[in-house]
C-alpha positions as CSV (number, residue, x, y, z in Angstrom):
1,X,0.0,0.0,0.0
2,X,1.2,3.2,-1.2
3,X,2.5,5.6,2.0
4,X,0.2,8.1,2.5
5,X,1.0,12.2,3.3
6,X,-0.6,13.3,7.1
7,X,-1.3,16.3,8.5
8,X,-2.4,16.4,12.4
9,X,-2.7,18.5,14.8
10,X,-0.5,18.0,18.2
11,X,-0.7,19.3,21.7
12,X,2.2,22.0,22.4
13,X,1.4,22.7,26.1
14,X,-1.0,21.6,28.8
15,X,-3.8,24.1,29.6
16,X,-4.4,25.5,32.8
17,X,-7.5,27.3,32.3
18,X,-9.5,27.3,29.0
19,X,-8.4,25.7,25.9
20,X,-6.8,28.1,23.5
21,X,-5.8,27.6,20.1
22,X,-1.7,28.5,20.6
23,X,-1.6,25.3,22.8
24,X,-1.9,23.1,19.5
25,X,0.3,22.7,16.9
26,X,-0.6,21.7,12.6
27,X,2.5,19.1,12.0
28,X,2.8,17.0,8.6
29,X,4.3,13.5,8.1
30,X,3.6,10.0,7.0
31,X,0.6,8.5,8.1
32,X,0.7,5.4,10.3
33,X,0.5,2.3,8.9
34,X,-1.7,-0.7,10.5
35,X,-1.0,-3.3,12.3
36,X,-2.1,-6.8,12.5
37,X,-6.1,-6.4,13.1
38,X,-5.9,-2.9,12.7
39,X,-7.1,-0.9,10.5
40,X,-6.2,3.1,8.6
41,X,-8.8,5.5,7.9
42,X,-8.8,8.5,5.9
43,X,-11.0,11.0,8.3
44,X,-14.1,13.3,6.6
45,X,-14.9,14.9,10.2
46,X,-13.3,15.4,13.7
47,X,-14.9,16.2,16.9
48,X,-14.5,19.7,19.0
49,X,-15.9,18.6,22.3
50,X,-16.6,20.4,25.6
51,X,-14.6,17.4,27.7
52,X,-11.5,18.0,25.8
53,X,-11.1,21.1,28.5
54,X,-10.6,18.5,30.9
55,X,-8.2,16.1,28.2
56,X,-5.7,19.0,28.2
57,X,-5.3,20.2,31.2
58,X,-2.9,20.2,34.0
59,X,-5.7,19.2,36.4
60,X,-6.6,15.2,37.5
61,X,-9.1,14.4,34.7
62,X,-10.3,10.8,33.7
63,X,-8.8,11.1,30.6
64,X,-5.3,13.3,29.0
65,X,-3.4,13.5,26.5
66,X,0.5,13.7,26.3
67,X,2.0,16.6,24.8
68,X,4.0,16.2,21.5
69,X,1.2,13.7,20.7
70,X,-2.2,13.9,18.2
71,X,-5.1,15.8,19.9
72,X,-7.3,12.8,20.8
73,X,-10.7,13.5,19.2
74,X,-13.9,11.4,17.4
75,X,-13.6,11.3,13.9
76,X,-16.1,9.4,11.0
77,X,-14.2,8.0,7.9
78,X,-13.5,5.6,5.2
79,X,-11.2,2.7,5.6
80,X,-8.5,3.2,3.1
81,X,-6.3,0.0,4.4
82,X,-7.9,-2.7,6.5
83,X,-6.0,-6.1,8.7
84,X,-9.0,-6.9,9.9
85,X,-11.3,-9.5,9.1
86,X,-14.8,-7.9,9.4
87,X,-14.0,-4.9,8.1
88,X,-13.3,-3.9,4.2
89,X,-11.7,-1.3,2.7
90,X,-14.0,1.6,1.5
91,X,-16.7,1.4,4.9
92,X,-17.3,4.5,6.7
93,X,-16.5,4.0,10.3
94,X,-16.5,6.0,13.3
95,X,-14.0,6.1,16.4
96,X,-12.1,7.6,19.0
97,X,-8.6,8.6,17.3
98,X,-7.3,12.4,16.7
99,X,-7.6,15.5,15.0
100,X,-5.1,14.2,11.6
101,X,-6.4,13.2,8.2
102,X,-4.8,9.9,8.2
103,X,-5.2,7.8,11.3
104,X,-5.0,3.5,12.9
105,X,-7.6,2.1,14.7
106,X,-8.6,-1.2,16.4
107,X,-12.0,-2.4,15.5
108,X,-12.0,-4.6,18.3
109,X,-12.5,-1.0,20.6
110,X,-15.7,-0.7,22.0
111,X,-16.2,2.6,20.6
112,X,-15.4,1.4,17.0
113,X,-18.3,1.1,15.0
114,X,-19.4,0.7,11.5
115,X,-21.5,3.6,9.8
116,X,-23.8,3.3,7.1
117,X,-24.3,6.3,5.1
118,X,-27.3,5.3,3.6
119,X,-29.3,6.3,7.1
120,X,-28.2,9.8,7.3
121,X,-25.4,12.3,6.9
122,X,-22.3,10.3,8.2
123,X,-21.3,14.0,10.1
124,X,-24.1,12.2,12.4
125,X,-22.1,9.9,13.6
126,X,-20.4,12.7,15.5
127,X,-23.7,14.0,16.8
128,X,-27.1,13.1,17.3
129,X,-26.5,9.6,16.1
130,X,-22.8,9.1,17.7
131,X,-21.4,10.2,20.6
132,X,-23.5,12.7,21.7
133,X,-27.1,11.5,21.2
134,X,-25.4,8.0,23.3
135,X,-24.5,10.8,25.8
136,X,-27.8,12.4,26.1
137,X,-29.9,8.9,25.9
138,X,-27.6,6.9,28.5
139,X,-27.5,10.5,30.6
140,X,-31.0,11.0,31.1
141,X,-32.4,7.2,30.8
142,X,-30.0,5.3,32.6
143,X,-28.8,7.9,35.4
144,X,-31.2,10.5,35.2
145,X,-34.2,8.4,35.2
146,X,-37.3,10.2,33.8
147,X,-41.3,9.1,34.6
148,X,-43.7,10.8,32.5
149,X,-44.9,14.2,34.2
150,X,-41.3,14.6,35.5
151,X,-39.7,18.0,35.1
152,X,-36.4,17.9,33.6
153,X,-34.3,21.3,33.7
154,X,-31.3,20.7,31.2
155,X,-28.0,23.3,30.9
156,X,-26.4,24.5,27.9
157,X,-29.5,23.2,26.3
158,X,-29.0,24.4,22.9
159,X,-25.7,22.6,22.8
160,X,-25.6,19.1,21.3
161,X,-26.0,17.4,24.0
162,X,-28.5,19.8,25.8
163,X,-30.3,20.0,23.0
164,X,-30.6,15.7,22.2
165,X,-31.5,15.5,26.4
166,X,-34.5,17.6,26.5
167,X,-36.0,15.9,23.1
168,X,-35.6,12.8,24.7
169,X,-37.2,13.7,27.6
170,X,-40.3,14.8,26.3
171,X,-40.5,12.0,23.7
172,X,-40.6,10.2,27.7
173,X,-43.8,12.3,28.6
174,X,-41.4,15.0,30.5
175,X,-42.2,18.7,30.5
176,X,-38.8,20.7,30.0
177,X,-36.5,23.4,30.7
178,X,-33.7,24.5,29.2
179,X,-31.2,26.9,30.2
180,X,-29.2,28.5,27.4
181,X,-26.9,31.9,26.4
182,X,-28.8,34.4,24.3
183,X,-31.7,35.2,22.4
184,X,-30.7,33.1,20.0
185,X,-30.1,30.2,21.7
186,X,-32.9,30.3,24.1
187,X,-35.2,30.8,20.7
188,X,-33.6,27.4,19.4
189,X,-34.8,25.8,22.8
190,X,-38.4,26.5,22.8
191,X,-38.9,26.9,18.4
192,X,-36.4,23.7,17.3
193,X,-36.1,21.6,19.9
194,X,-39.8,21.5,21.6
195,X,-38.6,22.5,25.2
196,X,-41.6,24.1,27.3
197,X,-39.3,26.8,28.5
198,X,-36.2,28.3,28.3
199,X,-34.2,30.5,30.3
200,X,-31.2,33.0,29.0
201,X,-28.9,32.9,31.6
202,X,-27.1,35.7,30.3
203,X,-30.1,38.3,30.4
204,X,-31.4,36.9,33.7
205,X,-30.6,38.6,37.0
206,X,-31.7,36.1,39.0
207,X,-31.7,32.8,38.1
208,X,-33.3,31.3,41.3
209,X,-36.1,33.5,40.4
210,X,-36.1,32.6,36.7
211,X,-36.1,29.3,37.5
212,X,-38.8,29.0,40.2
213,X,-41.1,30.9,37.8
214,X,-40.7,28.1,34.8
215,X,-40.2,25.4,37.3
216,X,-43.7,25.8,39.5
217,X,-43.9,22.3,40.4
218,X,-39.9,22.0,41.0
219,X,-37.2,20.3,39.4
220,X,-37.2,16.3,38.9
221,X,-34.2,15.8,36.9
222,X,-31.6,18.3,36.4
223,X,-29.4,17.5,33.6
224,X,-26.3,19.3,34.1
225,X,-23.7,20.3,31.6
226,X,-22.3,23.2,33.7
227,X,-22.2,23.2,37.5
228,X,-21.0,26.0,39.3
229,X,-23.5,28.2,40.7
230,X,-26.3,26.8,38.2
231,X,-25.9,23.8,40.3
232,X,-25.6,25.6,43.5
233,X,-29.6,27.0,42.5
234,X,-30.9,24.0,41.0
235,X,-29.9,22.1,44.0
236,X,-32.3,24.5,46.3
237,X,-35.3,23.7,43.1
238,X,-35.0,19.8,42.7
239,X,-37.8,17.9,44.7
240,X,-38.3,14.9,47.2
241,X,-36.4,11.9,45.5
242,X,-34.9,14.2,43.0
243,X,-31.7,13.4,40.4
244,X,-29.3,15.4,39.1
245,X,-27.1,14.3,36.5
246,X,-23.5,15.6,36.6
247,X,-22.2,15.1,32.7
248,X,-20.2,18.5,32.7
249,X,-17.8,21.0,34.5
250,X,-18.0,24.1,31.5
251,X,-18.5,26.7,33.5
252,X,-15.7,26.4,36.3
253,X,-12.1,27.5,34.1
254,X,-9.9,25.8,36.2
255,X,-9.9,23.4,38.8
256,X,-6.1,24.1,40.0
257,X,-7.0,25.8,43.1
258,X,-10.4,24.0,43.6
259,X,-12.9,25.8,43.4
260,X,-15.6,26.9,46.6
261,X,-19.4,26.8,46.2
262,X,-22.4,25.9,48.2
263,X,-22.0,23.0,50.6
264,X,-24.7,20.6,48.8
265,X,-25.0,17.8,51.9
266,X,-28.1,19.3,53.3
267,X,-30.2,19.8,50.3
268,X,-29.0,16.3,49.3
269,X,-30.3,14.9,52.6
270,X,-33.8,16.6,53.4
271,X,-35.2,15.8,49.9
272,X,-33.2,12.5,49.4
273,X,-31.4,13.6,46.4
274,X,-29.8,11.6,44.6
275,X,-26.8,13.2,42.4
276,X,-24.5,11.3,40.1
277,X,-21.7,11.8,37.7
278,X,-21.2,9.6,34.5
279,X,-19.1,8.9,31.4
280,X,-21.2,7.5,28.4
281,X,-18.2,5.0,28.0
282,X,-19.5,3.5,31.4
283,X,-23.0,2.4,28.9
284,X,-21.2,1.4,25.7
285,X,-23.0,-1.9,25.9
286,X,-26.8,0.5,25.8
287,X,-24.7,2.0,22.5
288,X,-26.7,0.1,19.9
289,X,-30.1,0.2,21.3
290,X,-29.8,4.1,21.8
291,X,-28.5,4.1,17.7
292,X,-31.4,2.6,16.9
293,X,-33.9,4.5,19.2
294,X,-32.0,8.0,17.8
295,X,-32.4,6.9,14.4
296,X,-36.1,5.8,14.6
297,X,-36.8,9.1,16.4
298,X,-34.8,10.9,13.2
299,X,-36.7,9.3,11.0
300,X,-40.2,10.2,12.7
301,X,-39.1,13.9,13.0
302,X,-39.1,13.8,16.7
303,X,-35.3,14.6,17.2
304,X,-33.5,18.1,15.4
305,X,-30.2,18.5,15.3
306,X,-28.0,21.7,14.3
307,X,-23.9,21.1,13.1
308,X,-21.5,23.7,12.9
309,X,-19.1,22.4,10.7
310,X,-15.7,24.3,10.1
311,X,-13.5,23.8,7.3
312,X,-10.0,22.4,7.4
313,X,-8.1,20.7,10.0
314,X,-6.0,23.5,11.2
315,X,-10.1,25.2,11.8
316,X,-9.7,22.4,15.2
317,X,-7.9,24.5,17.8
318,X,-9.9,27.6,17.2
319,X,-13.0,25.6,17.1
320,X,-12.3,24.1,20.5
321,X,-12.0,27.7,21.6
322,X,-15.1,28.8,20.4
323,X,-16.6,25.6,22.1
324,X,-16.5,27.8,25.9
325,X,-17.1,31.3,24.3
326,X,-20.2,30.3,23.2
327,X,-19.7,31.3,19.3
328,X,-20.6,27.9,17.8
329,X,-24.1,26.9,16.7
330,X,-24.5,23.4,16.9
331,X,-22.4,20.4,17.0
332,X,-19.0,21.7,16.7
333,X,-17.2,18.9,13.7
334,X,-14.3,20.1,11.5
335,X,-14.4,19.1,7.8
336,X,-10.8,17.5,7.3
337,X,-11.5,16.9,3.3
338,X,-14.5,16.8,0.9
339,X,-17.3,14.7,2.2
340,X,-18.2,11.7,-0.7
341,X,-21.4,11.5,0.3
342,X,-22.7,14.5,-0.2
């Protein structure tokens, strides 16, 4: 097999607060070449995700990455060169490798898995039909819980994942809030995505009362992207038996010194609140039974989606930025070369 040119992009320096684009690095070489049972892919579309905050930085985090390395990322493409028995050369696959055009992966990894292009744009297997519609569905379901009548409060819930969670949860018979930054945003809540209310966090003076006022009957599941003093109010919302679902940190910068907020043991006791964190990797087994519940709900119309899809790998770094500014508007993917199948 002919050696193929690779561009990728490598972390420089560790972050300390907020991910910005002069701690990466745009680097060309030869692409890897497989190994036995492996396979090389030639990427269409890489991932800019809120976690990667944690990836990078100096701070304990449940997952890094080493600088002088490829910036570990999702990415959907073809197979160019395959070792592997079940899997040919010319499938569109999806999997957790790096920001570079060229890159190996092991089929055998949980989080490998076939795509078929026929269903719906493959950038989906990056989104609503990848890693964060399993995100949302394993969130709420499995953690989170929902009974029909429930009310479900959801943060940054124009985001992908926001945005995926509060469909769900009124496909489930839920009525729900989202909280979001911006006219814009807050619009896309309540006009796209079917939530009952939405809040602009960044307009509202007091979010307790904001909250109270769309939240009459109190908060059954808060689905939280954010924590920070979001949390600290939702905590003093959520009612008798409640859960709270701890899938993000976004709005604290940087956890080197650690931070100080509301002590949350009492509200936690009196109404028996039950609060959890989660990876989606801990429900890779539910993966295949959420795909096919997200793509049945695609195909009904019951789930929207929005992408914000930048152009050209170098486009990553900055759109990592963006991710914690706010300025993207939709899934966040980077278009590393033509897509075929459009």
């Amino acid at each position: 097999m002919a050696q193929h040119q690779n561009r990728r992009v490598i972390l420089k320096e560790r972050a300390t607060g907020l991910p910005k684009p002069e701690l990466f690095e745009t680097v060309e070489d030869d692409a890897p070449s497989p190994g036995p049972g492996e396979v090389l892919i030639n990427n269409v579309y890489v991932s800019a995700d809120p976690g990667m905050k944690g990836w990078i930085s100096v701070a304990r985090n449940y997952a890094s990455v080493e600088t002088g390395t490829t910036m570990k990322a999702f990415s959907v493409g073809v197979v160019v060169e395959s070792n592997h028995p079940d899997v040919r050369e010319g499938q569109v696959v999806a999997a957790n490798t790096g920001w570079a055009e060229y890159v190996v992966a092991d089929p055998e990894s949980p989080t490998f898995r076939t795509v078929n292009p026929d269903d719906a744009p493959i950038s989906t297997a990056l989104g609503i039909l990848g890693i964060n519609g399993f995100t949302a569905y394993c969130g709420l379901l499995e953690v989170g819980q929902p009974k029909p009548g429930d009310t479900v409060v959801v943060s940054t819930a124009a985001g992908a994942v926001g945005s995926a969670v509060g469909q769900i949860a009124k496909i489930k018979g839920c009525r729900t809030v989202g909280i979001a930054g911006g006219p814009e945003k807050t619009a896309l809540c309540t006009e796209v995505f079917g939530f009952d209310a939405a809040i602009d966090y960044k307009a509202t003076d007091d979010m307790d009362a904001a909250l109270r006022a769309s939240c009459p009957d109190g908060v059954d599941v808060y689905y939280d992207n954010v924590g920070g003093t979001t949390l600290d109010i939702l905590l003093g919302q959520i009612n008798l038996h409640g859960r709270v679902v701890i899938c993000g940190t976004a709005a604290t910068e940087s956890w080197i010194p650690q931070p100080a907020g509301l002590r949350p043991e009492r509200n936690l006791l009196v109404n028996r609140i039950r609060m959890e964190g989660f990876l989606t990797f801990d429900f890779v087994k539910q993966y295949p039974q959420a795909h096919t519940d997200l793509l049945q709900w695609l195909k009904d119309g019951k789930l929207a989606y929005r992408e914000d899809i930048a152009e050209g790998l170098e486009t990553a770094p900055a759109g990592l930025a963006g991710l914690y500014a706010g300025t993207n508007k939709g899934r966040q993917l980077i278009r590393v070369r033509p897509d075929p199948f459009v």
